[in-house]
C-alpha positions as protocol buffer text, in pm:
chain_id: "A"
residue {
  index: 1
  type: UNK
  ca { x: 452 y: -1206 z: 406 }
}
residue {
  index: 2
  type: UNK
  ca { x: 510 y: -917 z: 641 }
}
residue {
  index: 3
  type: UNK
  ca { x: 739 y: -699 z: 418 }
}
residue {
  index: 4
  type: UNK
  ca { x: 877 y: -272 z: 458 }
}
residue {
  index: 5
  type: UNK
  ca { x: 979 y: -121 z: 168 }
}
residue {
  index: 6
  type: UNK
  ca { x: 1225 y: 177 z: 180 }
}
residue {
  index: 7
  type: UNK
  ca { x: 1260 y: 502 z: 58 }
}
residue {
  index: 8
  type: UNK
  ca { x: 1391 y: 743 z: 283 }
}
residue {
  index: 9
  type: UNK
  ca { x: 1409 y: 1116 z: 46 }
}
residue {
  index: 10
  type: UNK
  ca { x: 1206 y: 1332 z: -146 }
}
residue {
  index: 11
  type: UNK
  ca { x: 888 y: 1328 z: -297 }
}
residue {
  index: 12
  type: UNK
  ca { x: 943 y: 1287 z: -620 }
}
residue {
  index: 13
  type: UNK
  ca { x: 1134 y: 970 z: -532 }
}
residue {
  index: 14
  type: UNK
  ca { x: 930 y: 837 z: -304 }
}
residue {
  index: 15
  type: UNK
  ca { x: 623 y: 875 z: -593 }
}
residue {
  index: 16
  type: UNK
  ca { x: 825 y: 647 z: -839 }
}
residue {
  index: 17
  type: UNK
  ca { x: 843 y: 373 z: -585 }
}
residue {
  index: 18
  type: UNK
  ca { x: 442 y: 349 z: -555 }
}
residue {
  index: 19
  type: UNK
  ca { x: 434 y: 120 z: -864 }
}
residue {
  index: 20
  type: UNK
  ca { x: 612 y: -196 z: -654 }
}
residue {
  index: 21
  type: UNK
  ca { x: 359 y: -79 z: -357 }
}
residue {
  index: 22
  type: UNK
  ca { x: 61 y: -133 z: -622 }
}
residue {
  index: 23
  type: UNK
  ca { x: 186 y: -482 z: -799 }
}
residue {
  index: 24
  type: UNK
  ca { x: 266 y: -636 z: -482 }
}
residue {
  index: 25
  type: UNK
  ca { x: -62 y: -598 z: -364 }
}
residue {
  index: 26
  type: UNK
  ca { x: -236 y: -650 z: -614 }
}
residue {
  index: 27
  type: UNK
  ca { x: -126 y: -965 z: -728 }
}
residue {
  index: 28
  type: UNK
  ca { x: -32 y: -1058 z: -362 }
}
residue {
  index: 29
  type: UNK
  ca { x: -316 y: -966 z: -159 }
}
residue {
  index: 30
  type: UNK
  ca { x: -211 y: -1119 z: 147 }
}
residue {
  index: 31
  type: UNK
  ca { x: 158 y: -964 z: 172 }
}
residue {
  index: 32
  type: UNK
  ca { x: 83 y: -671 z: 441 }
}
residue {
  index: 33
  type: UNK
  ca { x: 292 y: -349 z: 323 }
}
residue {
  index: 34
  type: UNK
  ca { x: 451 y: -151 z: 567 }
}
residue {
  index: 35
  type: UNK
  ca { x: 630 y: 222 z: 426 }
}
residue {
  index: 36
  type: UNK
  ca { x: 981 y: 353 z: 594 }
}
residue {
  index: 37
  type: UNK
  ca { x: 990 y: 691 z: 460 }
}
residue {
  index: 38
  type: UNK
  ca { x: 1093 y: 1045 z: 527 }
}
residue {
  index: 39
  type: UNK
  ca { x: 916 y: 1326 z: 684 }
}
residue {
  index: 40
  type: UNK
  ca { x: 799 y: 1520 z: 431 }
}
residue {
  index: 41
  type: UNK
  ca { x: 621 y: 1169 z: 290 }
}
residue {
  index: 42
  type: UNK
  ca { x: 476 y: 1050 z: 596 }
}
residue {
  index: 43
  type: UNK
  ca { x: 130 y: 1213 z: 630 }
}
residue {
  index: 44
  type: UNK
  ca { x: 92 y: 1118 z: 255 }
}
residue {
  index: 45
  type: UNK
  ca { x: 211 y: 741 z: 263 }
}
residue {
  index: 46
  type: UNK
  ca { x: -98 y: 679 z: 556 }
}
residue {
  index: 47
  type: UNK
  ca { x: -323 y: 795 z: 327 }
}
residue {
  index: 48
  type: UNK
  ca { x: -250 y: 556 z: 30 }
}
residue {
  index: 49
  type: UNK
  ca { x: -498 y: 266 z: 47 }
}
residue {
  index: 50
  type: UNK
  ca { x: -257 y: 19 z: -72 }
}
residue {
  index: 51
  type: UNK
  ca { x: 30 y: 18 z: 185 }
}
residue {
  index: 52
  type: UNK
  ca { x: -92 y: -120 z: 500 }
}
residue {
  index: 53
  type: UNK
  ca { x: 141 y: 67 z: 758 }
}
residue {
  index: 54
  type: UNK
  ca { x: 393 y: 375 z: 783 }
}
residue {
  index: 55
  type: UNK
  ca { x: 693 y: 381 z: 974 }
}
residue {
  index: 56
  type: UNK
  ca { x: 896 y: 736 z: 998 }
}
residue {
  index: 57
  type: UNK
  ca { x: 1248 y: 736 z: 907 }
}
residue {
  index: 58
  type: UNK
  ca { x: 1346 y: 1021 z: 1220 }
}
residue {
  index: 59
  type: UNK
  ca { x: 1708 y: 1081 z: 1102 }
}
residue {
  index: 60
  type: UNK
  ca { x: 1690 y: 1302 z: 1443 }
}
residue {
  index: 61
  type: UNK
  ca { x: 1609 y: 980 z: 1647 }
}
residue {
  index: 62
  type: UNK
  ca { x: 1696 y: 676 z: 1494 }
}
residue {
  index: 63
  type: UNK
  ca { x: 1660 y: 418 z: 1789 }
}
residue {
  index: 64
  type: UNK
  ca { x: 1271 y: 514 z: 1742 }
}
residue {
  index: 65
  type: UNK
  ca { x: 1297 y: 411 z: 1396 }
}
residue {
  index: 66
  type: UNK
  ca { x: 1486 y: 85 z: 1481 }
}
residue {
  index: 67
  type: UNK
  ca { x: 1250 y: 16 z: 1777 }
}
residue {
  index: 68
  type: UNK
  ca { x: 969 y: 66 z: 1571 }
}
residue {
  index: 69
  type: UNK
  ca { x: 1083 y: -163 z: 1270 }
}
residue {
  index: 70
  type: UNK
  ca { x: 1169 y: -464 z: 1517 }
}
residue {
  index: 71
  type: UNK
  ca { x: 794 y: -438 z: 1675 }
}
residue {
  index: 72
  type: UNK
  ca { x: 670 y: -555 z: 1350 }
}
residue {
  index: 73
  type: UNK
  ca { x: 857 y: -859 z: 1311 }
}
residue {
  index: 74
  type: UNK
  ca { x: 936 y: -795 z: 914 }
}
residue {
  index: 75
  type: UNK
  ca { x: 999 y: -1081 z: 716 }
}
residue {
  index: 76
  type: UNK
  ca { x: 1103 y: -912 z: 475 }
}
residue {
  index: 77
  type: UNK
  ca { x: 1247 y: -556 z: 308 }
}
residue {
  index: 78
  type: UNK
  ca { x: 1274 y: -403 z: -18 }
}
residue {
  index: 79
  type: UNK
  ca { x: 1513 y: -71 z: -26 }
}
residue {
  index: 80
  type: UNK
  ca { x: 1465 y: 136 z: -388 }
}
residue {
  index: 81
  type: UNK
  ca { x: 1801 y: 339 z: -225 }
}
residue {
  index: 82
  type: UNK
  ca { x: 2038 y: 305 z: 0 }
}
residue {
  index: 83
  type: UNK
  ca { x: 2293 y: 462 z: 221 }
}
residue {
  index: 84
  type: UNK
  ca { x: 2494 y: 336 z: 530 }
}
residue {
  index: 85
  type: UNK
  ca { x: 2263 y: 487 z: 741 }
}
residue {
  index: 86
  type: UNK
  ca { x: 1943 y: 302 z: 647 }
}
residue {
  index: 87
  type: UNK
  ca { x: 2159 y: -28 z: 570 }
}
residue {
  index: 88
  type: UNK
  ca { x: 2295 y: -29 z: 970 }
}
residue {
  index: 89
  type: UNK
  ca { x: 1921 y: 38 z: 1097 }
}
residue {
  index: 90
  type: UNK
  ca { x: 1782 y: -255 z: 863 }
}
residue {
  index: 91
  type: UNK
  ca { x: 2145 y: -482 z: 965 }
}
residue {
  index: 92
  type: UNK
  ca { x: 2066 y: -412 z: 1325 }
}
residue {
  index: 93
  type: UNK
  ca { x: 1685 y: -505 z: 1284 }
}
residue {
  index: 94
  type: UNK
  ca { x: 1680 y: -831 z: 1258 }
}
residue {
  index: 95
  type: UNK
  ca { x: 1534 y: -881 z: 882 }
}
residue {
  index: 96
  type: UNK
  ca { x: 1676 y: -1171 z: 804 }
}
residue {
  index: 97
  type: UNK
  ca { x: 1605 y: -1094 z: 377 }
}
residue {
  index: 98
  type: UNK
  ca { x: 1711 y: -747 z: 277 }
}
residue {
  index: 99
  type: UNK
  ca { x: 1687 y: -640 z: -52 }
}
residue {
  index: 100
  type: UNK
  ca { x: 1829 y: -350 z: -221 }
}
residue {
  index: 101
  type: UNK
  ca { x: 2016 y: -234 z: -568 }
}
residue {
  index: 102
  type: UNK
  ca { x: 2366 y: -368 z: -562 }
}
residue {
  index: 103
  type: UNK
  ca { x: 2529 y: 7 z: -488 }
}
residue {
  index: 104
  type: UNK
  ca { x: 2764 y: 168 z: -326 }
}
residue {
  index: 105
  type: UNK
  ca { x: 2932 y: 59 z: -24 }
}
residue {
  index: 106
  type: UNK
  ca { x: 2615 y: 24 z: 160 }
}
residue {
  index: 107
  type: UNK
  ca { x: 2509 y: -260 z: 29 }
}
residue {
  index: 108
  type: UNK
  ca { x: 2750 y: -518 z: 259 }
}
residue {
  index: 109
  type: UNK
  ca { x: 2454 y: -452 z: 481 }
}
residue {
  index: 110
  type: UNK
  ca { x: 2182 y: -620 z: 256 }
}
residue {
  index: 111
  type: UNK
  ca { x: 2198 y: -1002 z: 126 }
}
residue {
  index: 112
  type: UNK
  ca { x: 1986 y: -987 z: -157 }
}
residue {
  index: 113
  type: UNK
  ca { x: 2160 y: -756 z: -397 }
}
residue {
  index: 114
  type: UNK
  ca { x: 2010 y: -731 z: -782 }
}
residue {
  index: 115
  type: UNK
  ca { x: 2236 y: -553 z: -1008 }
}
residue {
  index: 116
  type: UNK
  ca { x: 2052 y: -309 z: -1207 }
}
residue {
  index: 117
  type: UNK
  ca { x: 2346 y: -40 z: -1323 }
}
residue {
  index: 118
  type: UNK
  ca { x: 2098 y: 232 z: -1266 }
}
residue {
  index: 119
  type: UNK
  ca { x: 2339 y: 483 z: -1449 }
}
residue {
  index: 120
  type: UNK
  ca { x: 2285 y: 326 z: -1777 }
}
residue {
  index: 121
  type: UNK
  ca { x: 1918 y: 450 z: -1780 }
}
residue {
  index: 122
  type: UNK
  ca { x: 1804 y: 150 z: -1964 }
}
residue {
  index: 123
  type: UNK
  ca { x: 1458 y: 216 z: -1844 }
}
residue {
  index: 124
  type: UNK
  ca { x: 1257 y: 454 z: -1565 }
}
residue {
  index: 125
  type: UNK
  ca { x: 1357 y: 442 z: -1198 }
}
residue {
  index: 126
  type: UNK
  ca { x: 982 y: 344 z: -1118 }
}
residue {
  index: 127
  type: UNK
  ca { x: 1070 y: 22 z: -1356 }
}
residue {
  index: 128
  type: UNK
  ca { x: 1446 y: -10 z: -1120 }
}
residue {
  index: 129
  type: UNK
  ca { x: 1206 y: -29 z: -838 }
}
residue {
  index: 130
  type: UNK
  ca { x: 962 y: -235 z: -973 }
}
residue {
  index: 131
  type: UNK
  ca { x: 1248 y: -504 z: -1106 }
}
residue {
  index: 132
  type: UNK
  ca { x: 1363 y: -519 z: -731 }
}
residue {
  index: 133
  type: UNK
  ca { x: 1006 y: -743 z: -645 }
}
residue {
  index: 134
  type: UNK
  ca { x: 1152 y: -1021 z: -845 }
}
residue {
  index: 135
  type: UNK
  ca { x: 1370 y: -1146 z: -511 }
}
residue {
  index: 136
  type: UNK
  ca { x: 1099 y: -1201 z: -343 }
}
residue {
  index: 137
  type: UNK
  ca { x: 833 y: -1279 z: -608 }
}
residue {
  index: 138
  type: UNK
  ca { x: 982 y: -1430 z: -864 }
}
residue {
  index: 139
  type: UNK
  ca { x: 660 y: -1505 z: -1079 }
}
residue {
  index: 140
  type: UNK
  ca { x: 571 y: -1119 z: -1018 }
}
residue {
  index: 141
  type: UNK
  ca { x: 463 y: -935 z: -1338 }
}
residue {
  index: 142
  type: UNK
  ca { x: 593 y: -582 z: -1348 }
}
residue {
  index: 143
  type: UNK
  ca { x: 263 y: -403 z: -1409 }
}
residue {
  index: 144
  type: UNK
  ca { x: -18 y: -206 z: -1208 }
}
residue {
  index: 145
  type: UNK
  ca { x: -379 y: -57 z: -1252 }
}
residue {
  index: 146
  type: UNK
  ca { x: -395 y: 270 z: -1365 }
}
residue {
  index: 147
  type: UNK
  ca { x: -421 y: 528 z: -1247 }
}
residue {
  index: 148
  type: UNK
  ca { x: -165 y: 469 z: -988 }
}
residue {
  index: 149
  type: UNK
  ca { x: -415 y: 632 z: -711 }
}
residue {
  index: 150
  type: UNK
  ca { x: -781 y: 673 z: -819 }
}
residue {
  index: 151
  type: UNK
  ca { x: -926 y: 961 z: -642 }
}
residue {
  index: 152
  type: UNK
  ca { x: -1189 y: 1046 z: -877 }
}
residue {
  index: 153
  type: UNK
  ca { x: -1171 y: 1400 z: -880 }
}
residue {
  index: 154
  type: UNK
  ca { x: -1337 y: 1619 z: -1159 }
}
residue {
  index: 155
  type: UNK
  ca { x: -1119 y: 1812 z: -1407 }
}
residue {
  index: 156
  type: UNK
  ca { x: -1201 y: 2181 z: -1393 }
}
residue {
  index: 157
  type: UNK
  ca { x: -1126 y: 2458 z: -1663 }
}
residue {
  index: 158
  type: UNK
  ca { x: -765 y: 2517 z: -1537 }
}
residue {
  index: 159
  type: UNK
  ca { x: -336 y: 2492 z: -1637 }
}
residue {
  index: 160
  type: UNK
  ca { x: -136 y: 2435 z: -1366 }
}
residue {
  index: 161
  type: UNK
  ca { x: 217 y: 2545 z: -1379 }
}
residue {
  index: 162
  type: UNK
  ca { x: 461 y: 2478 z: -1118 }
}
residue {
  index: 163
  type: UNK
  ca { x: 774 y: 2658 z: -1200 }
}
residue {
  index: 164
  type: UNK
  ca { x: 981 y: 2581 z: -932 }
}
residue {
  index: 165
  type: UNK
  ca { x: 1309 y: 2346 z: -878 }
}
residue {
  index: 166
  type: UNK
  ca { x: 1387 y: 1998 z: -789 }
}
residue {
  index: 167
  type: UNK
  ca { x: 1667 y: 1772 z: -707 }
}
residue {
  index: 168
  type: UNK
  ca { x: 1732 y: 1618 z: -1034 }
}
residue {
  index: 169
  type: UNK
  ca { x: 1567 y: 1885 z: -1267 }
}
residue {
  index: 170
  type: UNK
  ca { x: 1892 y: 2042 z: -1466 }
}
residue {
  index: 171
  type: UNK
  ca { x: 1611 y: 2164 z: -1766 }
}
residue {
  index: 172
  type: UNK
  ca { x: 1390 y: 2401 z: -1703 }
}
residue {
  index: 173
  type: UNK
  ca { x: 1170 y: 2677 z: -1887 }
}
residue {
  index: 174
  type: UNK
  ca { x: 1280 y: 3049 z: -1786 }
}
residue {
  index: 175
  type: UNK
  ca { x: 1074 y: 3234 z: -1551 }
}
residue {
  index: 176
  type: UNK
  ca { x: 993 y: 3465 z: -1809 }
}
residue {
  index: 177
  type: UNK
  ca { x: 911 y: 3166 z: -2039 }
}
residue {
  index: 178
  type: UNK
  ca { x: 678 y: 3053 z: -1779 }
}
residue {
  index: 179
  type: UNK
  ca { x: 477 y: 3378 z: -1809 }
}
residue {
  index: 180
  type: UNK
  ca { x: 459 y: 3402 z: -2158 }
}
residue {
  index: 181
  type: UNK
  ca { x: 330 y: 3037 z: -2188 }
}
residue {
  index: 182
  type: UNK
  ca { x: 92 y: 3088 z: -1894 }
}
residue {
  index: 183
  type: UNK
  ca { x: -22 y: 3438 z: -2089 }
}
residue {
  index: 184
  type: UNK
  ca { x: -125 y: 3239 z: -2428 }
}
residue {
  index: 185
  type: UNK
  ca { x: -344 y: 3001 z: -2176 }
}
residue {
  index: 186
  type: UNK
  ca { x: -487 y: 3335 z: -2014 }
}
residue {
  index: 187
  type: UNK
  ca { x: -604 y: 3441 z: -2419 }
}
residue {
  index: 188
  type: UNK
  ca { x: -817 y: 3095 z: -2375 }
}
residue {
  index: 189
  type: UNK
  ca { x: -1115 y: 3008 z: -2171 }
}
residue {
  index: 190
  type: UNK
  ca { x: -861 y: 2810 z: -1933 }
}
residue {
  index: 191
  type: UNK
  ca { x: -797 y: 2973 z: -1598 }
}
residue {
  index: 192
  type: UNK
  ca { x: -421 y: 3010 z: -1496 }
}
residue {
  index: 193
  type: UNK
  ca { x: -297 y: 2909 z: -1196 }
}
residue {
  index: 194
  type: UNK
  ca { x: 56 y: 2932 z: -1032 }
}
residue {
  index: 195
  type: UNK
  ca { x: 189 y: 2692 z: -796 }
}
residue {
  index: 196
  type: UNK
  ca { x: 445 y: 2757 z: -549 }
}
residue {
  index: 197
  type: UNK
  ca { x: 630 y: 2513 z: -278 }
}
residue {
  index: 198
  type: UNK
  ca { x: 789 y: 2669 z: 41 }
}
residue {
  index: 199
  type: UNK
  ca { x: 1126 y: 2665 z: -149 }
}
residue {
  index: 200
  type: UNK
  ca { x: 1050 y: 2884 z: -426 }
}
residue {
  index: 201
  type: UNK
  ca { x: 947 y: 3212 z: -249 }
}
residue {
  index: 202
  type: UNK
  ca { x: 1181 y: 3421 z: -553 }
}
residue {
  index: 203
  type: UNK
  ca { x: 987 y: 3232 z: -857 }
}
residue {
  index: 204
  type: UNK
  ca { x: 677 y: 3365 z: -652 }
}
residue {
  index: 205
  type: UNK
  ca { x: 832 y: 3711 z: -595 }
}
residue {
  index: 206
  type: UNK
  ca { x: 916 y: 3750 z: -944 }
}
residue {
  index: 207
  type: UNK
  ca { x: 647 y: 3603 z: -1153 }
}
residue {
  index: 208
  type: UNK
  ca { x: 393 y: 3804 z: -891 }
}
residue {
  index: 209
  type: UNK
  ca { x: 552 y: 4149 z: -1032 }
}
residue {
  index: 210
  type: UNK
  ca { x: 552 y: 4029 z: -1392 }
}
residue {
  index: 211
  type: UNK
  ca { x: 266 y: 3889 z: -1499 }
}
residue {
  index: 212
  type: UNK
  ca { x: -20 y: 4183 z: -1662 }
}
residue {
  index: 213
  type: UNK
  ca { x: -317 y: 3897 z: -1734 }
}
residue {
  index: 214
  type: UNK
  ca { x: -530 y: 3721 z: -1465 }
}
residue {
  index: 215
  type: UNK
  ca { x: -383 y: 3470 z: -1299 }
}
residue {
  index: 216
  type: UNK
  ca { x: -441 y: 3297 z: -957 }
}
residue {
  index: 217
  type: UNK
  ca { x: -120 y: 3272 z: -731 }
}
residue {
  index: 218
  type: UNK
  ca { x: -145 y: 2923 z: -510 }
}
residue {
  index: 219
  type: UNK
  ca { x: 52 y: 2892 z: -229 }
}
residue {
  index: 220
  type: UNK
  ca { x: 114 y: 2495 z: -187 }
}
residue {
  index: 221
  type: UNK
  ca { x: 45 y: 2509 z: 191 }
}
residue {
  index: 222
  type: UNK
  ca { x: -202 y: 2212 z: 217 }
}
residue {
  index: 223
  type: UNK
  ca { x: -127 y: 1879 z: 266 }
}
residue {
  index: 224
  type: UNK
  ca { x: 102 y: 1670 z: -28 }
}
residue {
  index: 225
  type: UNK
  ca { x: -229 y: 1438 z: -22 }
}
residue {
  index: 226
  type: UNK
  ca { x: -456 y: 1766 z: -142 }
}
residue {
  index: 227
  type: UNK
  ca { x: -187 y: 1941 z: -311 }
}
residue {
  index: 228
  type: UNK
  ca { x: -213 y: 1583 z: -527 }
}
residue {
  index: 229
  type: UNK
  ca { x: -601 y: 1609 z: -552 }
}
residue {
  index: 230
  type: UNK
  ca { x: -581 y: 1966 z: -657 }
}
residue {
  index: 231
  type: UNK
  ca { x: -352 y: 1907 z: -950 }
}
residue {
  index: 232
  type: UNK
  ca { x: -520 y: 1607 z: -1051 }
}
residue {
  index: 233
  type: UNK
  ca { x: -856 y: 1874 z: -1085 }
}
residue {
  index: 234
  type: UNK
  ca { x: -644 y: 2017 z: -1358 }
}
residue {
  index: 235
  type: UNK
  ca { x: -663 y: 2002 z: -1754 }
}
residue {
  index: 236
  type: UNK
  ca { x: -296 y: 2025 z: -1818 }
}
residue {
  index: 237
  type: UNK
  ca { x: -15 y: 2067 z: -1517 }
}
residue {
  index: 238
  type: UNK
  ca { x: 296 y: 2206 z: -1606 }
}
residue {
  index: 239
  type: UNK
  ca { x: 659 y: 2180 z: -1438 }
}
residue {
  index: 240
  type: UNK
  ca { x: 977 y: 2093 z: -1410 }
}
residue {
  index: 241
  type: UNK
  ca { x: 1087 y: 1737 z: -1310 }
}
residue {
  index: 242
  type: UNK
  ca { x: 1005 y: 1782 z: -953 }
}
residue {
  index: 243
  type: UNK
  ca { x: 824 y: 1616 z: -675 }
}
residue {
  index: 244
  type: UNK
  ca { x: 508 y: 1780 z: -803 }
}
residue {
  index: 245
  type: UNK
  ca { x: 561 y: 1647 z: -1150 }
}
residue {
  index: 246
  type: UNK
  ca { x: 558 y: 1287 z: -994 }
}
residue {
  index: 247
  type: UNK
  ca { x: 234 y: 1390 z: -826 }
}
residue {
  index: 248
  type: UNK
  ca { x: 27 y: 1464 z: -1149 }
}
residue {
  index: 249
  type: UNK
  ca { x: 169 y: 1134 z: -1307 }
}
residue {
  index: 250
  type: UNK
  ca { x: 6 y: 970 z: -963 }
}
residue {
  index: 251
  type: UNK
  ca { x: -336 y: 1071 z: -1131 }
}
residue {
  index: 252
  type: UNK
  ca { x: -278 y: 1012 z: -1470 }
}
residue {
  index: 253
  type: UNK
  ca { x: -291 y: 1380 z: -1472 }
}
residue {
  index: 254
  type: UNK
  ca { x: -195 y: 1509 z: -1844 }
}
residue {
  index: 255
  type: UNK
  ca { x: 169 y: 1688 z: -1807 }
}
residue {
  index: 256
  type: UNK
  ca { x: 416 y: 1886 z: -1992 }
}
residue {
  index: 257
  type: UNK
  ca { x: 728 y: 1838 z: -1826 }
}
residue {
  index: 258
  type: UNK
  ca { x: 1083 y: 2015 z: -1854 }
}
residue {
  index: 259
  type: UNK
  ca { x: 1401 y: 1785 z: -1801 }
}
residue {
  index: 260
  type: UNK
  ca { x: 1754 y: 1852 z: -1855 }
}
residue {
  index: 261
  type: UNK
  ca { x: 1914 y: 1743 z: -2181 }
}
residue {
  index: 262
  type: UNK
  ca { x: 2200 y: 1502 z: -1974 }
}
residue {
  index: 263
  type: UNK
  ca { x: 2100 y: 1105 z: -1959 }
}
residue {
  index: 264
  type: UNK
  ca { x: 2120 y: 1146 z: -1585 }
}
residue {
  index: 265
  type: UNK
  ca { x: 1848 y: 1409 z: -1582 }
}
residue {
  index: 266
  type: UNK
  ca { x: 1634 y: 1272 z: -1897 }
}
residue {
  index: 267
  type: UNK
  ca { x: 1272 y: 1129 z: -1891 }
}
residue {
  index: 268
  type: UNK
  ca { x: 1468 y: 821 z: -1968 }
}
residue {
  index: 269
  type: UNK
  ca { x: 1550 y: 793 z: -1623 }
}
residue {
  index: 270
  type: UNK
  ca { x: 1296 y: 1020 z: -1481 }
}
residue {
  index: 271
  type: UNK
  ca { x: 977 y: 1005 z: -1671 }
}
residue {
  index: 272
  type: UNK
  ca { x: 620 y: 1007 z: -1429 }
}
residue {
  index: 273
  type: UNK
  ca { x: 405 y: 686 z: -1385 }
}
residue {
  index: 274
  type: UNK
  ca { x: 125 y: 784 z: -1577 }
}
residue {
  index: 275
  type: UNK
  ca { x: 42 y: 640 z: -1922 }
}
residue {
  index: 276
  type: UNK
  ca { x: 238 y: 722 z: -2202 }
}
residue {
  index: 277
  type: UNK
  ca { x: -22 y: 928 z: -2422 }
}
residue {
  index: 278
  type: UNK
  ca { x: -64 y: 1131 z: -2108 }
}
residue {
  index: 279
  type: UNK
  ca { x: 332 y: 1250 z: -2100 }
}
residue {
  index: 280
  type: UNK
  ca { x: 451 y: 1518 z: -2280 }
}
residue {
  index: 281
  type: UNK
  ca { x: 863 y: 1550 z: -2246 }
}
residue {
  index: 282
  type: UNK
  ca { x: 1073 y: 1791 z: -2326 }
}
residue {
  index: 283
  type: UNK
  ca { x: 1462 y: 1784 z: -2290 }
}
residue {
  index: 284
  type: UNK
  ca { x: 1621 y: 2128 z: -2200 }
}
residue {
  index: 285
  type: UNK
  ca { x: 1956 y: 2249 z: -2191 }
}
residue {
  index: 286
  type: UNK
  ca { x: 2042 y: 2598 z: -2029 }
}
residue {
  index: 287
  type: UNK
  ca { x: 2002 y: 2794 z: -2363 }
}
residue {
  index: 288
  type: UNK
  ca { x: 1768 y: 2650 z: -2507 }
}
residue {
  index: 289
  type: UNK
  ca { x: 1666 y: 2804 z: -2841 }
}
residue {
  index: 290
  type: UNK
  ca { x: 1291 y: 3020 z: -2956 }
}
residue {
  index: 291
  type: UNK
  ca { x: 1225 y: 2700 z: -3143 }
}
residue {
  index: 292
  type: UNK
  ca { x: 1213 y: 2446 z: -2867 }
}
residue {
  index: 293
  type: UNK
  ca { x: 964 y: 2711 z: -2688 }
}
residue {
  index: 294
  type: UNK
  ca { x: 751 y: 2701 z: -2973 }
}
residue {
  index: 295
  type: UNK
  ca { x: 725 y: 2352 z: -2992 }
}
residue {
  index: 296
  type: UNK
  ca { x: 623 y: 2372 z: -2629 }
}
residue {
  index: 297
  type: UNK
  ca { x: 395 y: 2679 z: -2678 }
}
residue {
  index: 298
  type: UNK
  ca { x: 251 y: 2446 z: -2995 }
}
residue {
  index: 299
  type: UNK
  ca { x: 235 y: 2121 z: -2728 }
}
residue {
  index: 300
  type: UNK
  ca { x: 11 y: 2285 z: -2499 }
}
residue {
  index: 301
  type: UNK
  ca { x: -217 y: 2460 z: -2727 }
}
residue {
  index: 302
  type: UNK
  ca { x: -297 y: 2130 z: -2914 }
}
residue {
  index: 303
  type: UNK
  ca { x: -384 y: 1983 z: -2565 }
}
residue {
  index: 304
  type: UNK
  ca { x: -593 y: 2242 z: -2508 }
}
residue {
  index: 305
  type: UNK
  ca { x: -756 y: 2219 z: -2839 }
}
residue {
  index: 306
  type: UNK
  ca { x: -819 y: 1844 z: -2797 }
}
């Protein structure tokens, strides 16, 4: 089967839709996997050894994109999310089976709906994905290898944190919080490190000035691909739930991860793809008491202890 699989946004989302990359190929060897994402996802979907082909979503140019996806002669697509947009370019295509999550008005443009109800948060959106395989492969088992992507890259003596924002991160640690936590590492043999995406230039400004202990400052200029190998080099990574976040679970990467106290915003709904025992979740709400950073504070030092 010549099949594209959609997802057209961030990182973070894009990340959780890896795990129906991975069981389709792996237990269908012969299906060749073609990628329709965004931009920012691009450079990193080529280098993923398990989808076959990349295709740019150019919101800018979109007869490109639709040019592009009728060369290939898809038998096939599976969309993890939809909008009009995307359903008129994969309408106008020619793909005679379209999947996608029975949603919004969009979905008059795909005829193989599945309704999953998405809003109950009856498991993680990389399991919504995953569930979507079953049009095509019925006799599919939801699972995959882990770690998601095996780069083999050796832990050195370092915390990441990463304390910037993402689209469905409503919890998150104070700045402030951040330091202090980051400080109690620095009284360790761990080295501290900062991380810092082009959005977050005041969490850089700010924690820059504050901090009174050594610390390194990364700006996360390099390529999503080595941004990915350099947190997966860490001991414990720190964050919000953010693109980044999704990134360490990629690796099996051991996290402590901030989420907002809502369903919506839970690890419920949002949790990474690494194994369980490597997941440490914490649900936040705006004023979040002393207590709950203790327990954090307590989290991290028993990781490091380990």
């Amino acid at each position: 089967m010549n099949l594209l699989i959609t997802r057209h946004d961030k990182i973070g989302d894009f990340v959780v839709t890896l795990p129906l990359f991975k069981a389709i190929k792996e237990q269908y060897p012969n299906t060749k996997l073609t990628a329709l994402v965004s931009k920012i996802n691009f450079d990193f979907a080529k280098e993923i050894d398990f989808i076959d082909n990349v295709i740019l979503f150019d919101k800018e140019n979109l007869d490109t994109t639709l040019k592009q996806i009728k060369e290939k002669k898809f038998d096939a697509s599976i969309s993890c999310f939809i909008d009009t947009t995307l359903g008129k370019l994969l309408f106008k295509s020619g793909i005679k089976n379209r999947v996608a999550p029975a949603t919004k008005i969009a979905q008059i443009f795909f005829n193989k709906r599945v309704k999953q109800r998405r809003s109950k948060v009856e498991k993680t959106e990389w399991q919504y994905n995953l569930d979507l395989a079953k049009k095509l492969f019925p006799k599919i088992k939801l699972d995959y290898t882990k770690p998601l992507l095996n780069l083999n890259i050796k832990k050195e003596n370092r915390v990441v944190f990463h304390p910037g924002f993402g689209g469905s991160s409503d919890g998150n640690l104070s700045l402030d919080d951040y330091i202090k936590l980051a400080k109690k590492v620095s009284e360790t043999s761990k080295k501290v490190v900062f991380t810092f995406g082009p959005d977050d230039a005041y969490s850089k400004d700010y924690i820059s000035s504050k901090i009174d202990f050594e610390a390194e400052i990364f700006d996360s200029k390099i390529s999503l691909f080595d941004f990915t190998k350099f947190i997966a080099s860490a001991e414990v990574f720190i964050s919000t739930s953010t693109g980044p976040m999704h990134l360490a679970g990629t690796t099996n990467t051991k996290t402590i991860s901030f989420f907002g106290d809502s369903l919506f915003a839970s690890s419920e709904r949002w949790a990474t793809i690494s194994e369980e025992k490597n997941q440490n979740n914490f649900m936040l709400s705006s004023n979040y008491s002393k207590e709950e950073y203790n327990k954090i504070e307590n989290c991290l030092m028993e990781l490091l202890n380990e």
